[in-house]
C-alpha positions in Angstrom: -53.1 -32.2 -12.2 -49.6 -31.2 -12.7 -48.0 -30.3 -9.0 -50.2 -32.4 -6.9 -50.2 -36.3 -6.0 -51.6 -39.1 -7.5 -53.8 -41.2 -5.1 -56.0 -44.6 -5.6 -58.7 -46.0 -3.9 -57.9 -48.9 -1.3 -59.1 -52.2 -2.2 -62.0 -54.0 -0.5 -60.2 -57.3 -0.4 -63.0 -59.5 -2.4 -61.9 -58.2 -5.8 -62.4 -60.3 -9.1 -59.0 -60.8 -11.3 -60.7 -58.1 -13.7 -61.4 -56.0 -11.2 -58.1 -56.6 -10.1 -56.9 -55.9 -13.5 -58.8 -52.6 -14.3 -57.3 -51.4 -11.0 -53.1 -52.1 -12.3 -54.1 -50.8 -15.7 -55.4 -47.9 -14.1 -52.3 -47.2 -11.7 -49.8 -47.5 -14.8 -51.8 -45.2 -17.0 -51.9 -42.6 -14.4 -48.1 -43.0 -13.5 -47.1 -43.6 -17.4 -48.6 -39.6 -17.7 -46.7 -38.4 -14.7 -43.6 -39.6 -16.1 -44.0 -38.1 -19.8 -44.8 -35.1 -18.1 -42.2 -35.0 -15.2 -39.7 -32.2 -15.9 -38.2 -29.0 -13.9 -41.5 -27.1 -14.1 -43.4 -29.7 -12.4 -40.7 -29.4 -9.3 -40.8 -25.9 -8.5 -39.3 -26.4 -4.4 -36.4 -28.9 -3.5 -35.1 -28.8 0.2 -36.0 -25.0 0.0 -34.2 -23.9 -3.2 -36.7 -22.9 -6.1 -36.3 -24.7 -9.5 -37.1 -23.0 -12.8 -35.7 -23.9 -16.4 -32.7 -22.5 -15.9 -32.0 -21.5 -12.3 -31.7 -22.9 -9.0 -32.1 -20.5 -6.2 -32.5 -20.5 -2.5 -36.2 -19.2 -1.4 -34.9 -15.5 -0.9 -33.7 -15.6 -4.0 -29.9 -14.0 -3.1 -27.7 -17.7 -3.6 -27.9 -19.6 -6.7 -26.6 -21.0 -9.8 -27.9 -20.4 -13.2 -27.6 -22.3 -16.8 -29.4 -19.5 -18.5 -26.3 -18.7 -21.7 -27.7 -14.8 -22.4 -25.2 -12.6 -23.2 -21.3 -13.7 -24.3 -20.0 -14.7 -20.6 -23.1 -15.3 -18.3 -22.9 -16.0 -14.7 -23.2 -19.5 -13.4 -22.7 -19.0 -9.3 -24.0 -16.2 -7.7 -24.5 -14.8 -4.4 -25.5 -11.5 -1.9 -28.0 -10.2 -4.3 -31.4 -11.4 -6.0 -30.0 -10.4 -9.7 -27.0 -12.4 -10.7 -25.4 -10.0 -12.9 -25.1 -7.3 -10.1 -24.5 -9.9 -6.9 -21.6 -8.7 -5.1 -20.0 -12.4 -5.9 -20.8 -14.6 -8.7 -18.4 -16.7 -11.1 -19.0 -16.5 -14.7 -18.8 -19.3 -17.2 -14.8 -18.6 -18.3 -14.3 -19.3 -14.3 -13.7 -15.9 -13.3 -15.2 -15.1 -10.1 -16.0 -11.1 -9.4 -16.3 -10.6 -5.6 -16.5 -6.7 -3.9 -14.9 -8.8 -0.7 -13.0 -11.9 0.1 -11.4 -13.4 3.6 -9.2 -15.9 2.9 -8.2 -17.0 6.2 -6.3 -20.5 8.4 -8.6 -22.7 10.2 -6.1 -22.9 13.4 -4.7 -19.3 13.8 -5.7 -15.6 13.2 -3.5 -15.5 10.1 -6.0 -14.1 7.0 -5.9 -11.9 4.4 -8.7 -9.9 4.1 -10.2 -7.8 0.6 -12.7 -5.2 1.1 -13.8 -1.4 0.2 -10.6 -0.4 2.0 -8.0 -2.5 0.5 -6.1 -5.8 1.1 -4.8 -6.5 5.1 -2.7 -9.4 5.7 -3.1 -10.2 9.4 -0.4 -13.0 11.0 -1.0 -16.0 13.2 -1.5 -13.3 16.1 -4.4 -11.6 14.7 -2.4 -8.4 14.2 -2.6 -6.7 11.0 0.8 -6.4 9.4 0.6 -5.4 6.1 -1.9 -2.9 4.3 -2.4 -2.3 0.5 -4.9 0.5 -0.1 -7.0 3.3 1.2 -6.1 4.2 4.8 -7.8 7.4 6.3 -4.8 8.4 8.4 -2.9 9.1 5.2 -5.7 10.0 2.9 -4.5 8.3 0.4 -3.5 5.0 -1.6 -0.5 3.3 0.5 1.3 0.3 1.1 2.6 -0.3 5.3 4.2 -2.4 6.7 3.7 -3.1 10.4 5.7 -4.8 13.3 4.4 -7.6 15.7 2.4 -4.6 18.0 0.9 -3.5 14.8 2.5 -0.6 15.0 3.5 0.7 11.6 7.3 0.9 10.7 7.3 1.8 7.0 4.7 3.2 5.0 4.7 4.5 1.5 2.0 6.9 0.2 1.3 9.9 -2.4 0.6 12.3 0.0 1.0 16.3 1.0 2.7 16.8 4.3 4.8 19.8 6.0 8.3 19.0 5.5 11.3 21.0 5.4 9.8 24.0 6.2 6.3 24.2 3.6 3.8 22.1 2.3 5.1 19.0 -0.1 2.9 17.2 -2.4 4.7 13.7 -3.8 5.3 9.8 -2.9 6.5 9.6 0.5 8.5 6.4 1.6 8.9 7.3 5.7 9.6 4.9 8.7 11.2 6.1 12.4 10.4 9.9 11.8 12.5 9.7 8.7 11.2 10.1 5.3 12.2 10.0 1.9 10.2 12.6 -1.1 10.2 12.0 -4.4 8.1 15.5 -4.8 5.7 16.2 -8.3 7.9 18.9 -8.6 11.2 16.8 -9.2 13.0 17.6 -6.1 13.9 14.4 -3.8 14.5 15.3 -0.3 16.1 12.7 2.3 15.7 13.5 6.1 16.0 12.4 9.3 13.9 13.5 12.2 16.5 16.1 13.5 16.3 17.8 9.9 19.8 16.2 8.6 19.6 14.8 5.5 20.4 15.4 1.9 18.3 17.3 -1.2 18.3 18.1 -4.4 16.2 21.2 -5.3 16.2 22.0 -9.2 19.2 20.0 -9.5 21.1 21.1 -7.2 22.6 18.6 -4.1 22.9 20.0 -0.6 23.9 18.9 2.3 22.6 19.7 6.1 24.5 18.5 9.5 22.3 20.3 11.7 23.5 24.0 11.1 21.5 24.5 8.0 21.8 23.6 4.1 24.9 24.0 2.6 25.5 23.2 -1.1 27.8 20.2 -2.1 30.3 21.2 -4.5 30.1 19.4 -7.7 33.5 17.3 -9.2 34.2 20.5 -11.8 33.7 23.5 -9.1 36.6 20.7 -6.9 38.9 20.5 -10.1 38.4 24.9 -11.2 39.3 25.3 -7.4 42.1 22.8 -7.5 43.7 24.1 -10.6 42.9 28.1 -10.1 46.8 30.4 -10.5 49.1 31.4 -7.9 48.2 34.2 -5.7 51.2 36.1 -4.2 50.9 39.1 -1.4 54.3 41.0 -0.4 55.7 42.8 2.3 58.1 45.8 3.0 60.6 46.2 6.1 58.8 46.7 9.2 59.9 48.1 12.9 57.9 47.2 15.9 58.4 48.3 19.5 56.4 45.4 20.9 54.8 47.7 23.2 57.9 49.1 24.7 58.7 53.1 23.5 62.1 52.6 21.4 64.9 54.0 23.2 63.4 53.0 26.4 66.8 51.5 28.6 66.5 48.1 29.7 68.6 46.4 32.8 70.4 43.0 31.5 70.4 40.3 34.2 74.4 40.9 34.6 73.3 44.3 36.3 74.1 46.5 32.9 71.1 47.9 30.9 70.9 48.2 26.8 68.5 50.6 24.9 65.1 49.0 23.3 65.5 49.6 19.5 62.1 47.0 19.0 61.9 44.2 15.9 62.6 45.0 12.7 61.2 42.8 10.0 63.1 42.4 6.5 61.0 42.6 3.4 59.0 39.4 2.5 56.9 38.5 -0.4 54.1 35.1 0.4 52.9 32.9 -2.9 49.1 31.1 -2.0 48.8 28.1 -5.1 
């Protein structure tokens, strides 16, 4: 019967030579059918992986390889998951492996990269993480940072909404030190330090602020129209001032006479402002 083991009787020891004869022919009729008939379906269990036509699977069923060509790429490696076309790794027959996860890591050191739900984290020989590409719940969003050798980030760049410059800012953020740069969805770009100096440009117009507020930065043709604007000329008539002294008040000289305070008269003056 297919599946179970041929067995013969032991001999008594006093056979005839056509006793002896029945007996081989016997033995190589029984082993000439097993061998016609040997193929995968008559090995259903090696070493504890299962054997059918066209797959070779462990006992659970979840790690295996296939030779089963339905469908225009079909998977060949597969693992994590009893149904090779949904395993969360497998390798298809063009050599493309699909994986929802990968650690790719040294053998001496903590230095890794690591691909998961949340992104791709390169970690160096220290174990620290030092560079993120992906979903990171303290910025709610996509982002790429970059980390120093405490882990503790130093630049980061995100699409994000934050409170800056006095409201609420939607746009990709490039920040690092309690700076930042925006490159807001509304086409303003703002560039600030954590004191609030820094640069803008809100609807096309640059300003400037030093720490005593925005001030607009005057373009090359407002410079040159200021530059080149006409003369402007202011004129004066003859003036008399007693400098605080009542005129006709007598004054002593320092020789012992006195003269009489007539104040400071002031001739007529014109003043030209190019």
């Amino acid at each position: 019967m297919p599946g179970q083991t041929p067995s013969f009787n032991g001999l008594r020891g006093d056979e005839s030579i056509e006793e002896l004869r029945d007996i081989v022919a016997q033995m190589m009729k029984t082993m000439n059918h097993m061998l016609r008939h040997l193929s995968s379906k008559n090995i259903t269990e090696v070493g504890g992986w299962f054997v059918d036509n066209t797959e070779l699977v462990s006992k659970d069923g979840d790690v295996g390889m296939s030779t089963d060509d339905t469908g225009s790429d079909p998977v060949r490696f597969f693992a994590g998951g009893v149904d090779k076309e949904t395993a969360p790794w497998k390798v298809r027959q063009n050599g493309v492996m699909e994986a929802i996860g990968a650690i790719i890591g040294s053998a001496s050191s903590g230095m890794r990269v690591v691909i998961n739900s949340t992104g791709l984290h390169a970690y160096d020989e220290n174990g620290v993480e030092r560079i993120t590409i992906g979903t990171t719940p303290a910025k709610g969003a996509k982002a790429l940072i970059f980390r120093d050798s405490t882990g503790a980030e130093q630049t980061v760049m995100t699409h994000d909404t934050e409170s800056v410059d006095g409201a609420s800012r939607t746009g990709q953020y490039i920040t690092a030190h309690g700076a930042y740069i925006l490159l807001g969805n509304d086409g303003d770009v703002r560039i600030q330090a954590s004191d609030g100096k820094g640069f803008r440009a809100v609807s096309g117009t640059p300003e400037l602020n030093d720490g005593f507020g925005w001030k607009v930065i005057a373009t090359q043709d407002e410079v040159d129209t200021k530059a080149t604007a006409g003369a402007s000329t202011s004129s004066n008539g003859a003036q008399s001032l007693n400098g605080g002294i009542p005129i006709g008040t007598s004054l002593a000289t320092s020789s012992g006479g006195s003269v009489t305070w007539n104040g400071i008269s002031f001739g007529a003056h014109s003043h030209t402002q190019n």
